[in-house]
N, C-alpha and C positions, 0 to 999 in steps of 0.2 A: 697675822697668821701667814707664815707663806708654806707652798705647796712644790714637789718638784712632781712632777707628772711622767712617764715612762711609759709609752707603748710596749708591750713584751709580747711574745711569743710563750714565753711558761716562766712563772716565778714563784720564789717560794721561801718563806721563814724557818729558820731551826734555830731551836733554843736547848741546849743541854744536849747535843746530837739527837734531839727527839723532832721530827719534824711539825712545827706546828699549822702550818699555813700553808699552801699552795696553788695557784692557779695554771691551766692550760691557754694564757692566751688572753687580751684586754691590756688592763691598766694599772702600773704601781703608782703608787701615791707615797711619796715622803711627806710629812706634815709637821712642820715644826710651828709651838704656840707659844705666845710670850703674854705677858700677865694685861696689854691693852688692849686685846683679844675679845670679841663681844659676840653674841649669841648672833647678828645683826652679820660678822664675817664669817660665821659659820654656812647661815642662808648663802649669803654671795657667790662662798667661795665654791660650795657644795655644786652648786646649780650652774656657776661656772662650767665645772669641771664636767661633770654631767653632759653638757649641752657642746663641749668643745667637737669640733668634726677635723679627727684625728686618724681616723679607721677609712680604711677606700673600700671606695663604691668597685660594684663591675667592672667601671671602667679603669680602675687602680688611681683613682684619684680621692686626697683624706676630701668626702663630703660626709662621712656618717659620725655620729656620736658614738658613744656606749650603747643609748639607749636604741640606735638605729639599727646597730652590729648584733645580730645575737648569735649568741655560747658565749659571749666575753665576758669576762667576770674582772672586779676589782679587788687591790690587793692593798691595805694599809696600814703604813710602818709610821709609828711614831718617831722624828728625830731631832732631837733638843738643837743639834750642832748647824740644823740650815740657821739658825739664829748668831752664831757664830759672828764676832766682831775682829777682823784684823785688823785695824787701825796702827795702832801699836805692838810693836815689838812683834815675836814671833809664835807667842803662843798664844793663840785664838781665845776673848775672855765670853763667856756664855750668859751676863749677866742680863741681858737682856730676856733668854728663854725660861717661861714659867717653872715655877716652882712645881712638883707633882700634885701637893694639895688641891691648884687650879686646874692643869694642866690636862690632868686623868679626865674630869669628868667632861672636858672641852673636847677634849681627844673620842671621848666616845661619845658625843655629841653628834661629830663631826660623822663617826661612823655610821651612826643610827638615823641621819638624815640623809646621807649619800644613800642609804637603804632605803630610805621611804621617796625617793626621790627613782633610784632606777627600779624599785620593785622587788628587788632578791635580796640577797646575805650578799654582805660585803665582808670579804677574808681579812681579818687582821694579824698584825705582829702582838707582842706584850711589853705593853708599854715599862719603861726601865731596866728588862731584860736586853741582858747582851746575847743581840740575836744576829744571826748570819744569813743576810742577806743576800738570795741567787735568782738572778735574772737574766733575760738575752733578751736586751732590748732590739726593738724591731724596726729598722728604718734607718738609722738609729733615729726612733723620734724623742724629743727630755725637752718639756716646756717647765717653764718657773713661773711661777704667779704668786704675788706680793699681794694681802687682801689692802696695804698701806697705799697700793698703786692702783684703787681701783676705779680712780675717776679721771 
């Protein structure tokens, strides 16, 4: 499972020009999942992310979490393509990223423990939907986390 992680200032999903998602502020989440994927990188990766000290204290320095920061809220977009292999040639092959049968209920797994983890709704995209992604990331901060790199 990897994760691209996004400090923003305000983001926000549309699907069909309907707006479906948006926050004032916190954290995007991309999360791409691939079929050797375990309920086990879920826990990890969740509590991770949760726990990272990304947000500045008083003194403008990142010491705080999500769960340190409040009004921050998080924001989670399903995206097959962080799975992405360029090895060869020039068109990126995806065989690596789960199929939707796995994928879906991994994906809202992912979101239903980030939730039970910082204690609120965590804002999502819709998974499959070709959705338009808008954010200003803040800092600019963009961390990557690989659940395969996590020892």
């Amino acid at each position: 499972m990897r994760a691209v992680l996004q400090r923003v200032t305000e983001a926000s999903v549309t699907i069909d020009e309907k707006l479906k998602s948006a926050i004032n502020g916190g954290m995007l989440i991309l999360v791409g999942i691939e079929d050797a994927d375990t309920d086990e990188d879920i826990e990890w990766l969740c509590s991770k992310i949760v726990k990272l000290r990304i947000f500045d204290d008083n003194n403008g320095v990142m010491n705080l979490s999500i769960s340190d920061a409040p009004g921050l809220d998080i924001l989670v977009v399903s995206q097959f393509t962080l799975h992405a292999s360029t090895k060869k040639g020039n068109r990126p092959s995806y065989i690596k990223a789960a199929k939707p049968d796995f994928a879906i209920p991994m994906y809202e797994k992912f979101c239903q423990v980030t939730e039970g983890i910082i204690g609120k709704e965590v804002k999502t995209g819709e998974f499959g939907a070709d959705m338009k992604v808008e954010l200003l990331n803040d800092g600019p901060v963009t961390i990557c986390i690989d659940t395969k790199n996590k020892e």
